[in-house]
C-alpha positions in Angstrom: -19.5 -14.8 -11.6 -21.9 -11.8 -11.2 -23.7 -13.6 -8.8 -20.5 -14.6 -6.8 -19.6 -10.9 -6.2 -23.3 -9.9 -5.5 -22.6 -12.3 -2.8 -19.8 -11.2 -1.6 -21.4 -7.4 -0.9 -24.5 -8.5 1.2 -23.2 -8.7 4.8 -25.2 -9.5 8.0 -26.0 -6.3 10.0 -23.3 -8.6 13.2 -20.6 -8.4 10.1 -20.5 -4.6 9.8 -20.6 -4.1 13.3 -17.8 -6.2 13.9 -15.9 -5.3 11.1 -16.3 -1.4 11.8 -16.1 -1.7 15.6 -12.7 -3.5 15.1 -11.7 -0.5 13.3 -13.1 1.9 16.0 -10.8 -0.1 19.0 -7.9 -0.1 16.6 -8.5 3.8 16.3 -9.1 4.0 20.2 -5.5 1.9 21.0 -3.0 3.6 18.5 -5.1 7.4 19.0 -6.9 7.5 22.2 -6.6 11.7 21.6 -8.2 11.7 18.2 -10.7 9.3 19.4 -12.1 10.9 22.1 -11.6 14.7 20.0 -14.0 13.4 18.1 -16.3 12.2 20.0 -16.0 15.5 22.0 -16.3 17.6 18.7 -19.7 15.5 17.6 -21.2 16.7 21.5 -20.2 20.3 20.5 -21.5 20.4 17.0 -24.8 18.4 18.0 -25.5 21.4 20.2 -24.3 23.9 17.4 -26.9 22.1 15.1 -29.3 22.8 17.0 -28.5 26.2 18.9 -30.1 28.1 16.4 -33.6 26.9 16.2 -33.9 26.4 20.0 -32.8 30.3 19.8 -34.8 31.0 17.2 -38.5 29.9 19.0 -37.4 30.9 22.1 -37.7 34.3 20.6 -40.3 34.2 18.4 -42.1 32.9 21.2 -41.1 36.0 23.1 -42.2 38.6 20.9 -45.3 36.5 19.9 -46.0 36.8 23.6 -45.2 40.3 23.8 -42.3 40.5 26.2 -40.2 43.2 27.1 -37.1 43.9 24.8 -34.9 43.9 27.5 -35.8 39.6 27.4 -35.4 39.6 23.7 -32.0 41.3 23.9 -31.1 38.4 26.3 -31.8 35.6 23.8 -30.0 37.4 21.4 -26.7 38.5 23.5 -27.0 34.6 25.0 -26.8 33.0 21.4 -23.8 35.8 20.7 -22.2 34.0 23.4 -22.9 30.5 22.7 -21.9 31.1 18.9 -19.0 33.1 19.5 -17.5 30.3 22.0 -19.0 27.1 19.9 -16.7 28.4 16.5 -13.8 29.4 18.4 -13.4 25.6 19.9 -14.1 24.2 16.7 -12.2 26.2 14.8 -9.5 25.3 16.9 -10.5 22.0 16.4 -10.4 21.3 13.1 -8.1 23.6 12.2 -5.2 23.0 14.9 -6.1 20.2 16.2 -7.4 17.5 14.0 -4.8 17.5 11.3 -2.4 16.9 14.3 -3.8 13.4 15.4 -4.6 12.2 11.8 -1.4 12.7 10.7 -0.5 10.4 14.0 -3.3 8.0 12.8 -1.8 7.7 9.7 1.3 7.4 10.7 0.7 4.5 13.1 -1.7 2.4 10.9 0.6 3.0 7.7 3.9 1.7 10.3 1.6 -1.3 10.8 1.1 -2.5 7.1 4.5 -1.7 6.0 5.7 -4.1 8.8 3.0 -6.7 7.6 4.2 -6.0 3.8 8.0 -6.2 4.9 7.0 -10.0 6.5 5.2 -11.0 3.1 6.3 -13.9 0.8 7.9 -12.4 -2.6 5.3 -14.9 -4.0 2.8 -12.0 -3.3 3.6 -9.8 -5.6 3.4 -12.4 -8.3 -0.1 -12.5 -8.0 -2.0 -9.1 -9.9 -5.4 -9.8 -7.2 -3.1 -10.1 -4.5 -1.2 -6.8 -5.2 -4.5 -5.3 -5.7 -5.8 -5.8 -2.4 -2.1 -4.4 -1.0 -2.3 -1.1 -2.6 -6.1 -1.2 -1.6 -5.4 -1.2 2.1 -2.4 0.9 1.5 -4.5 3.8 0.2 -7.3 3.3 1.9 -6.8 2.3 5.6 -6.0 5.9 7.0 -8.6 7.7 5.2 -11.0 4.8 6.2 -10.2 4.9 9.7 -10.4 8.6 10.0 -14.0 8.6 7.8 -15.1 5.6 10.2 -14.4 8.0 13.6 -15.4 10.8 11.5 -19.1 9.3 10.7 -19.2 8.3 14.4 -18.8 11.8 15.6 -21.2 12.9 13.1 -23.4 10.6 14.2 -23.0 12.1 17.8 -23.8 15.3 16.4 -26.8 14.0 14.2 -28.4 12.8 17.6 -28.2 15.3 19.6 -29.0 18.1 17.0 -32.0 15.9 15.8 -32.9 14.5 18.6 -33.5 18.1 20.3 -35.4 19.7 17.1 -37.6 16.5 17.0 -38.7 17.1 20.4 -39.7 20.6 19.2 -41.4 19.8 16.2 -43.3 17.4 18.1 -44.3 19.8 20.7 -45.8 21.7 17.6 -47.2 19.1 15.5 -47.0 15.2 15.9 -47.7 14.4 12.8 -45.0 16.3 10.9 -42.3 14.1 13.0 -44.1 11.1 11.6 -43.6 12.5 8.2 -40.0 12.8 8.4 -39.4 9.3 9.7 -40.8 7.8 6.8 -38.8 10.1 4.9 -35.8 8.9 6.8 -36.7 5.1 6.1 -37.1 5.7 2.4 -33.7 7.8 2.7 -32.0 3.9 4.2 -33.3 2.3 1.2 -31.7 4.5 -1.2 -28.3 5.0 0.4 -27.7 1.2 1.0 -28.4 0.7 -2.8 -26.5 3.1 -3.5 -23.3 2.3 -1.5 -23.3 -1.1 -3.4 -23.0 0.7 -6.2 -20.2 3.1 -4.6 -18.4 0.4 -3.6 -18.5 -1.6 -7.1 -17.5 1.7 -9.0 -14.4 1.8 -6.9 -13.4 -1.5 -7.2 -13.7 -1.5 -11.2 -11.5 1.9 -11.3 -9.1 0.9 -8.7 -7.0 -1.5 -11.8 -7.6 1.8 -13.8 -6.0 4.0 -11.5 -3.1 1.6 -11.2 -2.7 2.0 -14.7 -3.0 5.9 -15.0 -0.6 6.5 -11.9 1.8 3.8 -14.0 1.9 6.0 -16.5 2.2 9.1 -14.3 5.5 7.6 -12.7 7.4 6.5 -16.0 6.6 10.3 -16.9 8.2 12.0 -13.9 11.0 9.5 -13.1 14.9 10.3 -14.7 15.2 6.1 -15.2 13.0 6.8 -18.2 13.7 9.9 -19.5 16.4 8.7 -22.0 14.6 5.5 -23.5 11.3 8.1 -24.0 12.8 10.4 -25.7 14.7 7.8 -27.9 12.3 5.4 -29.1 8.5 5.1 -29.8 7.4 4.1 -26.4 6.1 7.6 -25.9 3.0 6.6 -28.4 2.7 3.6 -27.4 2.1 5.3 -23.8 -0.5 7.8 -25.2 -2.2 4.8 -26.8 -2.5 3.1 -23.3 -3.5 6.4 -21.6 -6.0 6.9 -23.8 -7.0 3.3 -23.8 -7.4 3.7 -19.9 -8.8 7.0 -19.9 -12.0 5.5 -22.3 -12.5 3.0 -19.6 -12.4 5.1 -17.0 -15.0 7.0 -19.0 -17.4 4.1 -19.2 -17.4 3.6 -16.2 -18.1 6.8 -14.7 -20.4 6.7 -16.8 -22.4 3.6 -16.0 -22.2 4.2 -12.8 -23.4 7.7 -12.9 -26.5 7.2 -14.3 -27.5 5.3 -11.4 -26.7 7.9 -9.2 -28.6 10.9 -11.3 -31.4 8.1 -11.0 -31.1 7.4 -7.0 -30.1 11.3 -6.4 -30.9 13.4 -9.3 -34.2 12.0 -9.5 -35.8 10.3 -7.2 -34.0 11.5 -4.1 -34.6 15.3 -4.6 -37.8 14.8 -5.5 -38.7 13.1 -2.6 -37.0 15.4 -0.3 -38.5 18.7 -2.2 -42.1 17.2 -2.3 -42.2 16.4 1.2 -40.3 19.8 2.8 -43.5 21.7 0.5 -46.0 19.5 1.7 -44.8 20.3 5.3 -45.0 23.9 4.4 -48.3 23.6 2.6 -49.9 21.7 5.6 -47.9 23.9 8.6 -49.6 27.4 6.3 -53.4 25.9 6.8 -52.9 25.6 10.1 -51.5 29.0 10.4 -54.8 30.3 9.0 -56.9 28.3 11.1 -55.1 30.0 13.9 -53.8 27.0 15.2 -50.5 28.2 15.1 -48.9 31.4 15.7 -46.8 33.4 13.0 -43.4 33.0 14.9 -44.1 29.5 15.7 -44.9 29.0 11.7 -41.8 30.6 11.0 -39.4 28.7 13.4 -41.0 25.4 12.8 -40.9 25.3 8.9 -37.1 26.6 9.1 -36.4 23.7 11.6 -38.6 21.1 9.6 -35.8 21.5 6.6 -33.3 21.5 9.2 -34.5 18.1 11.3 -35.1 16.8 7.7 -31.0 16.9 6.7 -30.3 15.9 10.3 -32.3 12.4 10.0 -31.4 12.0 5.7 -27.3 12.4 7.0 -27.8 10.3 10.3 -29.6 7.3 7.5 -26.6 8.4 5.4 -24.3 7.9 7.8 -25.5 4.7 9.3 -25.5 3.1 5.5 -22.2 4.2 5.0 -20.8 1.3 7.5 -21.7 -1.4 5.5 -19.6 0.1 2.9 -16.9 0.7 5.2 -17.0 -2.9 6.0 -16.7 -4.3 2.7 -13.4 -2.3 2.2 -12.6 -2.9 5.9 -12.5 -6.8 5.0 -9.9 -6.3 2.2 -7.6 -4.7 4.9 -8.0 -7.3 7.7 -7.6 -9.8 4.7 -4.4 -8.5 3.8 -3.0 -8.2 7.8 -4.7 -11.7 8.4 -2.8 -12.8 6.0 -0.1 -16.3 6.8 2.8 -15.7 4.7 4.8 -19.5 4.2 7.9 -18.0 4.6 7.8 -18.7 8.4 10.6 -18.5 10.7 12.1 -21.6 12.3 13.5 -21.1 15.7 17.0 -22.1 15.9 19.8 -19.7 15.6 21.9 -19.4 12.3 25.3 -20.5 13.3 28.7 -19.0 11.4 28.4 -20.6 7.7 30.1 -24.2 6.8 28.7 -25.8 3.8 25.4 -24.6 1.9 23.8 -28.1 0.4 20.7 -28.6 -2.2 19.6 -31.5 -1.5 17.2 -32.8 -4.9 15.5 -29.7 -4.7 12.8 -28.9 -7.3 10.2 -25.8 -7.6 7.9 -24.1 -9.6 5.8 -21.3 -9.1 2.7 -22.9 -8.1 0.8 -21.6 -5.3 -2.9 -22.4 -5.7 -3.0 -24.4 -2.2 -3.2 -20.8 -0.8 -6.1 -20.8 1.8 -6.4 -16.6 1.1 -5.6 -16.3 -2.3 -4.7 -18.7 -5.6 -1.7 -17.0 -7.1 -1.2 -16.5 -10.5 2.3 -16.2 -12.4 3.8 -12.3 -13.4 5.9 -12.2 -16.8 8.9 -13.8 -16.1 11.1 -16.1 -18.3 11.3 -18.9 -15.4 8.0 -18.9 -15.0 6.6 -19.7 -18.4 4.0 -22.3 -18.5 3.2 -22.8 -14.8 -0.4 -23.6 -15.9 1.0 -27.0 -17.3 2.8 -27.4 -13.6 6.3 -26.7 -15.1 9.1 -26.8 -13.1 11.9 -23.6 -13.0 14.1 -25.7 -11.1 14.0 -29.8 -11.0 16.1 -32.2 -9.2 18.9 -30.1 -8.2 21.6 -31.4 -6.2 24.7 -29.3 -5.5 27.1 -28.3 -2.1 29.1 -24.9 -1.6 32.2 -25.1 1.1 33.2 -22.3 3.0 36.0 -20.5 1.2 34.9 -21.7 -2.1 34.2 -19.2 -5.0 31.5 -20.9 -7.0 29.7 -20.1 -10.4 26.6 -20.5 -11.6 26.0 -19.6 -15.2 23.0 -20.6 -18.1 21.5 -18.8 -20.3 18.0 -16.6 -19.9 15.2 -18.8 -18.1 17.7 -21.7 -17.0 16.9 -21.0 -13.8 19.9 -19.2 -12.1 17.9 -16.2 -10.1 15.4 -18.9 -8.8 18.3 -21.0 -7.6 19.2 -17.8 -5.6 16.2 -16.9 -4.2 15.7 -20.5 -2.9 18.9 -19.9 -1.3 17.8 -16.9 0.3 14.7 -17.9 1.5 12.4 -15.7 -0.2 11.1 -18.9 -1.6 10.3 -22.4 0.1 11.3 -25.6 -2.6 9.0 -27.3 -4.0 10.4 -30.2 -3.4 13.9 -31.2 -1.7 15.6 -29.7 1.1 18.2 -26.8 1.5 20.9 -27.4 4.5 23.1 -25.2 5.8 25.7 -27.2 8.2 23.5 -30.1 7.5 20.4 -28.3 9.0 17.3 -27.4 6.6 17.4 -23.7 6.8 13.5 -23.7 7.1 15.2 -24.5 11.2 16.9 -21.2 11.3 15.4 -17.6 12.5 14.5 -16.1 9.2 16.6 -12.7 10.0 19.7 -14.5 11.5 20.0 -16.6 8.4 19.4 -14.1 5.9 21.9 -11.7 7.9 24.4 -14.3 7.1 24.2 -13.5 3.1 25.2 -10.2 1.6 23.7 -10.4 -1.8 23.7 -8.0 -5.0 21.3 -8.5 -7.3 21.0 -7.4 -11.0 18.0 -5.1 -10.6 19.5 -3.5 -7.4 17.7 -0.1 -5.9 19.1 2.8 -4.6 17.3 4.6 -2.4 16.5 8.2 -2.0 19.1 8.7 1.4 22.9 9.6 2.2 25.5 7.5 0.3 26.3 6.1 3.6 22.6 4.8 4.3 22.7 3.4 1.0 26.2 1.8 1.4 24.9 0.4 4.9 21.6 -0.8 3.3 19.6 0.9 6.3 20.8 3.2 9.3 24.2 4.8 9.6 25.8 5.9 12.6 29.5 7.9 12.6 30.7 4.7 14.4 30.2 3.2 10.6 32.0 5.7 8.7 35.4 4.1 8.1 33.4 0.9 7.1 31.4 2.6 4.8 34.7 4.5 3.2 36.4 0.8 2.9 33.3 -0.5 0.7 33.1 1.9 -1.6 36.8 2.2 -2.1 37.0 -1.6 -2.9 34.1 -1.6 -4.6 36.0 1.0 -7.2 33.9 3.8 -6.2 36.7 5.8 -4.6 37.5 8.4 -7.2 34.0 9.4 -7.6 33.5 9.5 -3.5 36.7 12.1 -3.9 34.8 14.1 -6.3 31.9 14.5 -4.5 31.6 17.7 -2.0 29.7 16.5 1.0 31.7 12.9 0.6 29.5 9.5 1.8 26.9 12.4 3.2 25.9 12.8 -0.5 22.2 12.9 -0.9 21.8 10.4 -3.8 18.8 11.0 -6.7 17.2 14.3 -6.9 13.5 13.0 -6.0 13.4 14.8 -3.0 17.1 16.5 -2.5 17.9 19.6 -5.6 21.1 19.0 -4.4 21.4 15.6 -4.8 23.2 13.6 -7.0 22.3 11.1 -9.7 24.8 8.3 -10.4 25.8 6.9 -13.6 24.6 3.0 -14.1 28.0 1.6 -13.3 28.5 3.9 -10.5 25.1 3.1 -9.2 26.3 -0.7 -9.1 29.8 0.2 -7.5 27.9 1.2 -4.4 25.6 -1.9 -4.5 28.6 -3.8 -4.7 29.8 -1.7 -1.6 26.7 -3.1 0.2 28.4 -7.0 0.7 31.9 -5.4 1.6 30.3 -3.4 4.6 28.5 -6.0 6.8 30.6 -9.4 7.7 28.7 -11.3 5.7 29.6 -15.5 5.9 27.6 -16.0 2.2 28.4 -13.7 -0.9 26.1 -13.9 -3.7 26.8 -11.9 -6.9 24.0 -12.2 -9.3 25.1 -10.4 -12.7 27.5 -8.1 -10.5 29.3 -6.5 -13.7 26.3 -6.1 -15.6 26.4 -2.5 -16.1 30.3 -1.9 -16.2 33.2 -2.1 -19.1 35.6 -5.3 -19.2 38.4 -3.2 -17.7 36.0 -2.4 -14.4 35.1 -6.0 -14.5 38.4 -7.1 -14.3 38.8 -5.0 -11.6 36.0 -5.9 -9.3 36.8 -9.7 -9.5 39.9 -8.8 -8.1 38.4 -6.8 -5.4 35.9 -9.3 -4.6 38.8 -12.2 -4.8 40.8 -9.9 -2.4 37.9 -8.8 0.3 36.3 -12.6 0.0 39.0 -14.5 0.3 38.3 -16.5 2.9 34.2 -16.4 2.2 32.1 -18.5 0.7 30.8 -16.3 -3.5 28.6 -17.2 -4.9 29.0 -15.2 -8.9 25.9 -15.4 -11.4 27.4 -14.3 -14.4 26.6 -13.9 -18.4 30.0 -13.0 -19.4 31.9 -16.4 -18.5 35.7 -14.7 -18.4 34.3 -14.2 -14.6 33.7 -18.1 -14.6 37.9 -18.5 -14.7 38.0 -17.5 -11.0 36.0 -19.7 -9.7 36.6 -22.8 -8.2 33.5 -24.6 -9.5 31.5 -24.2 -12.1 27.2 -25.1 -12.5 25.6 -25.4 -16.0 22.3 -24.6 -15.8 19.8 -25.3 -19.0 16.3 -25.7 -19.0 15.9 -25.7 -14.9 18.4 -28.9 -14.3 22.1 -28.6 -13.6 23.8 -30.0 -16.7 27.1 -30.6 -15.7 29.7 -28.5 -13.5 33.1 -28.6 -12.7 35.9 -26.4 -12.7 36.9 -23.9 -16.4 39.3 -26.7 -17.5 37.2 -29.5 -17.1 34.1 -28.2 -18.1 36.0 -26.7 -21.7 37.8 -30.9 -21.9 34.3 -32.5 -21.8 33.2 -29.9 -24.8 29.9 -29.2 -23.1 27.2 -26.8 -23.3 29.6 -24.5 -21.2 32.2 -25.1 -23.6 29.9 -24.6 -26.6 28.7 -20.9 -24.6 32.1 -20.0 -23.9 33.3 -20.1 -27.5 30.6 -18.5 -28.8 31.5 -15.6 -26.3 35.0 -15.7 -27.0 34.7 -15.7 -30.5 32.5 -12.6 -30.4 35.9 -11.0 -28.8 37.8 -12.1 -31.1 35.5 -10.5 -34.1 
């Protein structure tokens, strides 16, 4: 394994320059201003860099020479000049400037991956290596790009600041500039070891740092502010934290020994033992009288500063290859296929919904980019041995009907959905709608047909309204909007609240805002399906968080808004079930019988077996 991942960090000089030049032309398209600024900025500081030593020699050269002061004063009032109008630009620069077009850069680039993560299969974030590499190029792509152009300019600058004090240091003596490249060739050496290690430190913390901001959000967020404060989670927390924070430890510490060794050690004392030797050598010839004392002094000052120039040009240049190794988890994760594809046919108004022997599990080793691995969920339990959440399904939904689908934990109800929905492909079997395999239909027409509410439903930190509309809200939508949330049941709290459906909802970023109760929370959910003309109405656990009398009333609501649409009701409390029209037993991933209330409670089923038990705890 060790020698897997050594493998996969040496790269061919033609890889890093692809992989980083890619990055530079991405830079260049969506920035062309901060691009060029920079490239304009490493011109100007190149010069800057090396302003003051011309300066410098120029007039120790003078006096050495004996020139008038009037000359002298010249030199001096020139490099005034030159400095005063040098800082003022970049001042401007990089105070003004600068954090103008990277917060452009990062707006652009982070627009990009959010698209790309909005297209991705739900499959993804099943798999903990997969997710890694997402919040890897999600924290890392601006800042890269911007450290890429950044070492470019620098670059710039190192090459013409360097480039000018090498030509006077050669002028003086030869065989100091030999001196410093060897330094400079050592100094590659060092910093491409060391990046390696760079770049494995960050790679071991970046699960770490996961874990610590985990811990960070449960602190600050309200959802579990109660449940802390109730229970013993708190210590079980502090043991994690600490857990995390001893790993964290080690390996700062592992990796910082190296570091003290490559820098602390052997780094300064090369650099120190050769800037003295310079000094020791440049002072003989000063007695010898082979140079003069302003020449001495110039050239020593510029020897230290030529000697930084050429150890941060190697520093820069070795910082590409590291670059590129995170470069390729960010083109992996844009590069990446999802198998959700859209088909190309539009979805037409909804008919019948048909499965069609349709089986899955959650199996996606055949992967080309990554082999997925299964998160803790009750329906995915034992996908190692290839077992199925759903297997040989066959069942077909009318328009009009009101259909439920009910099992206990893990039978695999919210799989059945999500097939349905498309944000997973079947294993095996087909799913038709109007006879057509859905895989056929534009992926966003088809899904635009469904209105869906699901049991772990978000609310956003926007307007009532947005949240209501599930995206952008115009005045043309307010009436809509009011409709929803009064058939949803949420019309006496909208009456109570002083800026109406413009309510700010949470406080994460809004004082003013307002935090809803769990079943209010769920009322405007529920709002969500009775907003849009949806065709398709799936309800999965839609009462979950309110009382039987709130219940009641919201299957009235829905049997009065959807009466002429296709529900589809995923319920645990089966006095819901008496609505519907059909009813599907689900144990155990197959459908074990269905039919409607009265048939299902005749045959003395599993339904009827679950039903009593529930009714009997009513009873009690």
């Amino acid at each position: 394994m060790k020698n897997s991942n050594k493998k996969k960090l040496r790269q061919s000089p033609f890889r890093i320059l692809k992989n980083n030049l890619r990055m530079v032309f991405k830079v260049a398209r969506l920035t062309p201003d901060y691009f060029i600024s920079m490239i304009f900025e490493g011109i100007v500081w190149g010069f800057i860099n090396a302003a003051y030593s011309v300066f410098t020699v120029k007039l120790f050269d003078a006096l050495d020479m004996g020139k008038p002061f009037s000359e002298c004063a010249v030199i001096i009032g020139c490099m005034a000049a030159f400095y005063l109008f040098a800082y003022g630009v970049d001042a401007w620069y990089w105070h003004y400037y600068n954090p103008l077009v990277k917060q452009k850069l990062h707006l652009r680039l982070h627009r990009e991956l959010f698209e790309k993560a909005h297209g991705l299969d739900v499959a993804c974030y099943d798999d903990p290596e997969f997710y890694n590499d997402f919040v890897w190029a999600m924290d890392e792509s601006a800042t890269r790009a911007a450290e890429i152009i950044g070492d470019i300019g620098k670059l710039i600058n190192r090459i013409v600041a360097g480039s000018t004090l090498f030509a006077l240091i050669f002028t003086i003596d030869y065989k100091v500039s030999v001196v410093l490249i060897v330094n400079a060739v050592l100094y590659i050496f060092i910093n491409q070891f060391a990046n390696k290690i760079s770049f494995e430190q960050e790679k071991e913390m970046k699960p770490l740092y996961r874990k610590r901001n985990y811990i960070n959000r449960i602190y600050h967020l309200q959802d579990h502010a109660k449940e802390l404060r109730i229970s013993h989670a708190h210590d079980l927390l502090m043991d994690e934290m600490d857990d995390n924070t001893d790993k964290m430890v080690a390996c700062a510490r592992k990796y910082g020994k190296k570091y003290f060794l490559l820098y602390g050690i052997f780094n300064s004392v090369l650099g120190n033992v050769i800037y003295f030797g310079v000094m020791i050598y440049m002072f003989t010839r000063l007695v010898d009288g082979a140079v003069l004392v302003g020449a001495f002094t110039a050239s020593t000052g510029m020897i230290w500063q030529v000697r930084w120039l050429l150890s941060d040009f190697v520093e820069r240049i070795t910082k590409f290859p590291k670059h590129s190794l995170f470069l390729e988890k960010y083109y992996g994760f844009l590069n990446f296929e999802s198998r959700t594809v859209s088909g190309s046919e539009s979805a037409p108004a909804f008919e019948t919904l048909e499965l069609k022997n349709v089986s899955f599990k959650y199996d996606f080793s055949a992967n080309p980019r990554y082999e997925y691995h299964a998160a803790d969920h009750t329906e995915k339990k034992n996908e190692s041995e290839g077992t199925y959440a759903l297997k040989n399904v066959s069942m077909k939904l009318n328009k009009g009907e009101k259909i439920a689908i009910v099992g206990y934990n893990g039978a695999g109800k919210t799989t059945l959905i999500k097939l349905i929905l498309r944000l997973y492909d079947p294993t095996e079997g087909e799913v038709l709608m109007n006879g057509v395999d859905v895989k056929d239909f534009k992926l966003e027409e088809y899904r635009g047909r469904i209105g869906s509410v699901f049991q772990d439903f978000k609310i956003y930190a926007a307007s009532l309204a947005e949240n209501v509309m599930n995206g952008r809200y115009t005045d043309a939508d307010r009436i809509t909007v009011e409709k929803a949330l009064e058939a949803s049941g949420f019309g006496e709290k909208l009456s109570a609240l002083e800026n109406g459906i413009s309510t700010t909802l949470t406080r994460e970023f809004d004082d003013k805002g307002t935090n809803l109760s769990g079943g209010e929370a769920q009322k405007v959910a529920i709002a969500r399906v009775f907003a849009r003309p949806y065709d398709l109405i799936i309800m999965d656990e839609p009462s979950s968080a309110l009382d039987p009398i709130a219940e009641y009333e919201l299957n009235r609501a829905i049997a009065d808004y959807a009466a002429d649409k296709t529900v589809i009701f995923i319920s645990h409390r089966l006095s819901t079930t008496r609505m519907a029209d059909r009813i599907y037993m689900f144990a155990n991933g197959t459908l074990e019988e269905f039919g409607s209330h009265e048939e299902l409670m005749a045959k003395g089923g599993k339904y009827a077996e679950m039903f009593e038990m529930q009714a009997e705890k009513y009873r009690i």
